[in-house]
C-alpha positions as MATLAB code, in Angstrom:
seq = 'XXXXXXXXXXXXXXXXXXXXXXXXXXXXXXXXXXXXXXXXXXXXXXXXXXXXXXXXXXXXXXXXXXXXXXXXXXXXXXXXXXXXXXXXXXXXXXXXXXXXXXXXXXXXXXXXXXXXXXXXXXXXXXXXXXXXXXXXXXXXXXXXXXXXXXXXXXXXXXXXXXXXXXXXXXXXXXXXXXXXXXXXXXXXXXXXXXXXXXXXXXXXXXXXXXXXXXXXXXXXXXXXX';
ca = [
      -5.130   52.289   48.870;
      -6.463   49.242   47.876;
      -9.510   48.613   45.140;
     -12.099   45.986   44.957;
     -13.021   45.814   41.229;
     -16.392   43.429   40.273;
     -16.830   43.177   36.607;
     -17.075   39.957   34.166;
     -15.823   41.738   31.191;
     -12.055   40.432   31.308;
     -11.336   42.989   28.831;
     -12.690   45.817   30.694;
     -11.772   44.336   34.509;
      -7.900   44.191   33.172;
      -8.012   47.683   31.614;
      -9.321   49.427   34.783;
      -6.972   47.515   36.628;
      -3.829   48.435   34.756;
      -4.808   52.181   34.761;
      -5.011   51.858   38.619;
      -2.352   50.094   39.276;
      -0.193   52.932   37.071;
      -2.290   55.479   39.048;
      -0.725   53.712   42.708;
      -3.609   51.891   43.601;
      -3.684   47.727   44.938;
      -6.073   46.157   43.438;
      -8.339   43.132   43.169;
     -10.789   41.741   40.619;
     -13.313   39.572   40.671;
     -16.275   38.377   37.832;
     -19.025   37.314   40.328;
     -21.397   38.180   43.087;
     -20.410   35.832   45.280;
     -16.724   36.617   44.732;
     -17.488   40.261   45.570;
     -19.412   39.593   48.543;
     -16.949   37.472   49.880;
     -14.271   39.948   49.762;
     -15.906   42.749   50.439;
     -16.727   41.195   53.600;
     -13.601   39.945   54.453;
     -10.999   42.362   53.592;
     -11.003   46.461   54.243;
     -10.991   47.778   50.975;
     -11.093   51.400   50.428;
     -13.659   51.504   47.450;
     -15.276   48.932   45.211;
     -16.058   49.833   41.556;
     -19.096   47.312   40.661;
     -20.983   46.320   37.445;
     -24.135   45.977   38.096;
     -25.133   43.157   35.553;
     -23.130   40.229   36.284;
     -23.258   36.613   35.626;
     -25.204   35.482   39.032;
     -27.024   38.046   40.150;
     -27.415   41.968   40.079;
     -24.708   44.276   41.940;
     -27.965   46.420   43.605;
     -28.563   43.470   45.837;
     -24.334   42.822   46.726;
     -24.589   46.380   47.617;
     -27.838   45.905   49.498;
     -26.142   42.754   51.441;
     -23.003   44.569   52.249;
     -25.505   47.501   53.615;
     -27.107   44.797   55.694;
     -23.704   43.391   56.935;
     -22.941   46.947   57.847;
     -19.626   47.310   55.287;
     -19.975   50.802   54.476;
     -17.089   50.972   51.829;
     -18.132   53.600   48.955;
     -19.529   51.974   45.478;
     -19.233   53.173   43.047;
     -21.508   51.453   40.073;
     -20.527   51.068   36.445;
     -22.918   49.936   34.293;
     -23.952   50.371   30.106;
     -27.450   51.088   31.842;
     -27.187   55.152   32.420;
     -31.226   55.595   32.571;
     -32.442   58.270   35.761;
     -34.346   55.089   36.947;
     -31.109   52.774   36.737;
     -28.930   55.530   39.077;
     -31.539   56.611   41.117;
     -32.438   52.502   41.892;
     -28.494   52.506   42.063;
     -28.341   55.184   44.620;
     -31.088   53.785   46.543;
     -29.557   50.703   46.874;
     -26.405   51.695   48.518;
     -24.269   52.848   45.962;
     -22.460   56.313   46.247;
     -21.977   57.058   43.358;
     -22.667   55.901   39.388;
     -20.773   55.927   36.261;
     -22.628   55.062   32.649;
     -20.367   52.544   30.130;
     -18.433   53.676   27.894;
     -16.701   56.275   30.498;
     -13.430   57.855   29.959;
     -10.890   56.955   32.176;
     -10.142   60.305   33.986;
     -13.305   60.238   34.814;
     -13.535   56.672   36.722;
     -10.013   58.234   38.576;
     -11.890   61.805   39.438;
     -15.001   59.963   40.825;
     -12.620   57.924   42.934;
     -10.894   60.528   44.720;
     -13.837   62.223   44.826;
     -15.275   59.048   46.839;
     -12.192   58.619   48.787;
     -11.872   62.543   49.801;
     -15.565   61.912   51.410;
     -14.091   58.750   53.283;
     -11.058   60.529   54.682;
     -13.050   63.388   55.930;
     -14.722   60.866   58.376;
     -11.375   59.727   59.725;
      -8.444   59.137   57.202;
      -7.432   54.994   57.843;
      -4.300   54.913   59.994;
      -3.051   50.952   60.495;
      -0.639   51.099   63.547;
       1.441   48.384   65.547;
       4.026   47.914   67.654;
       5.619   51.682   66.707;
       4.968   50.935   62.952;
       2.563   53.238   61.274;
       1.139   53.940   57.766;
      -1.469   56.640   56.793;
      -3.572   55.192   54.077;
      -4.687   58.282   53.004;
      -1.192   60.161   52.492;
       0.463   56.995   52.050;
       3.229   57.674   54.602;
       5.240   55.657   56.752;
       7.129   55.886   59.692;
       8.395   53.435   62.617;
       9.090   55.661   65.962;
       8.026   58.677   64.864;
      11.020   58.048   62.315;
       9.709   58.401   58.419;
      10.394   55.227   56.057;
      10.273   55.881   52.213;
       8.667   53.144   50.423;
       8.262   52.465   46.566;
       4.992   51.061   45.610;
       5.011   47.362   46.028;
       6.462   48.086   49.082;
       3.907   50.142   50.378;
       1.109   47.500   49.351;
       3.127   44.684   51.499;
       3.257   46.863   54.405;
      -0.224   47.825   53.992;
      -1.439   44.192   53.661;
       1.037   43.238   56.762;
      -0.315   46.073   59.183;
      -4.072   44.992   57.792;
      -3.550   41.610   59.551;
      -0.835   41.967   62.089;
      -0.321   38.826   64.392;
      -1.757   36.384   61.269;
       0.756   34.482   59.222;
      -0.088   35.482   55.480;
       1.023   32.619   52.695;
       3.291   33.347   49.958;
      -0.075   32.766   47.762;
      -2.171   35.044   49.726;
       0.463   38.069   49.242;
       1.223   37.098   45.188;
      -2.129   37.075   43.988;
      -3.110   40.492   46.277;
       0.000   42.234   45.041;
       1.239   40.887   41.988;
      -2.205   39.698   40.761;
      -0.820   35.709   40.734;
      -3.450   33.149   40.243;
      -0.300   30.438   41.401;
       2.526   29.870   43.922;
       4.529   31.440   41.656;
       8.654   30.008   41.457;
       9.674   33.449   41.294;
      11.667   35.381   43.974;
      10.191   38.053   43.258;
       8.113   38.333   46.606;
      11.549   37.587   48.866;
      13.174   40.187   47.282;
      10.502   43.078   48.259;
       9.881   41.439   51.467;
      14.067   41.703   51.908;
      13.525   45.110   50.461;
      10.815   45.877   52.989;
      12.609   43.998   56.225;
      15.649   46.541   55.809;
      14.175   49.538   55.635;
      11.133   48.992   58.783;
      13.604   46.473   60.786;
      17.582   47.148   60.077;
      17.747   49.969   62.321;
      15.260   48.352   65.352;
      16.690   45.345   67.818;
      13.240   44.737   68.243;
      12.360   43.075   64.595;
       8.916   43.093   63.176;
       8.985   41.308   60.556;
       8.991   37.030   60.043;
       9.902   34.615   58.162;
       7.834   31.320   58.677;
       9.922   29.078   56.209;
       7.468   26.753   54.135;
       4.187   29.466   54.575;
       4.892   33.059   54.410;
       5.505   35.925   56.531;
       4.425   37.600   59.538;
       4.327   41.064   61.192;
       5.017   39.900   64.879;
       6.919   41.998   67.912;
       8.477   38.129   68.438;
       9.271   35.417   66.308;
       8.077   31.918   67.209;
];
């Protein structure tokens, strides 16, 4: 499942973060309203964990835009203002839920699920195509009705892939989503899961899935062009 985190603390941004990530969760940061809205507009994120005081504006009215735009994804607010007023304006301004700083992490992880069990019981996310499928919520895979075990950088490439099937995705678009890259990195490190990946949803199919466009990225596709 993949996380939209909005908080200009760098400190406290990169330890949520890492405790996701441990925890099996993609995620993305951000510092900015504008960065936020933009994302949360443009990408199907499964939650977004927001501080509500940040550098251009308040995260009440992001919430109240992406109400407007009609992106329901569940908020849930962090913020080191914990007054009734501050959750119950919160609350009223979309959020779902609200967690005072300082918080202890098991906490921020409990709320989540909690969040994310409400999603699911409106429809758990399935992302199909051409015979592939993943669950979201159980984080399964299978191509033909045959399951495919995936490790966890795996499973965020799919998920990415099936999120945009038919769109070529750069080799800068998938490093900073997955590996958190801010560059086009030299490493192999993305051909090597993608390799990983290609063998395990296409070595068994004649009908392959997934492209190579040499110089750009990669492509789920039923045929190459």
């Amino acid at each position: 499942m993949r996380i939209l985190i909005i908080e200009d603390e760098e400190k406290v941004a990169s330890f949520i973060r890492k405790g996701l990530e441990e925890n099996g969760y993609a995620v993305d940061t951000v510092a900015t309203v504008a960065e936020g809205l933009s994302r949360a507009v443009a990408f199907a994120y499964d939650a977004v964990l927001l501080d509500v005081m940040l550098p251009d504006g308040s995260g009440f009215d992001l919430v109240r835009e992406l109400r407007r735009r009609r992106v329901e994804t569940p908020v849930l607010a962090l913020t080191a203002r914990g007054g009734l007023d501050d959750r119950v304006a919160g609350l009223d301004a979309g959020c779902d839920d609200y967690l005072p700083k300082p918080f202890a992490f098991s906490e921020l992880l409990a709320r989540l699920r909690a969040l994310l069990r409400r999603r699911q019981r409106g429809g758990a996310p399935v992302l199909e195509y051409a015979g592939l499928r993943l669950d979201v919520a159980s984080r399964t895979a299978e191509r033909d009705g045959k399951s495919i075990e995936l490790t966890n950088k795996e499973y965020q490439l799919l998920e990415m892939l099936l999120r945009h099937p038919g769109q070529v995705l750069t080799r800068t678009q998938l490093l900073e989503t997955i590996w958190g890259y801010d560059f086009e990195s030299e490493s192999n490190v993305l051909d090597v899961y993608v390799n990983f990946l290609r063998k395990k949803i296409d070595r068994q199919h004649q009908r392959k899935l997934l492209h190579t466009i040499r110089g750009v990225g990669y492509v789920l596709r039923e045929q190459a062009e």
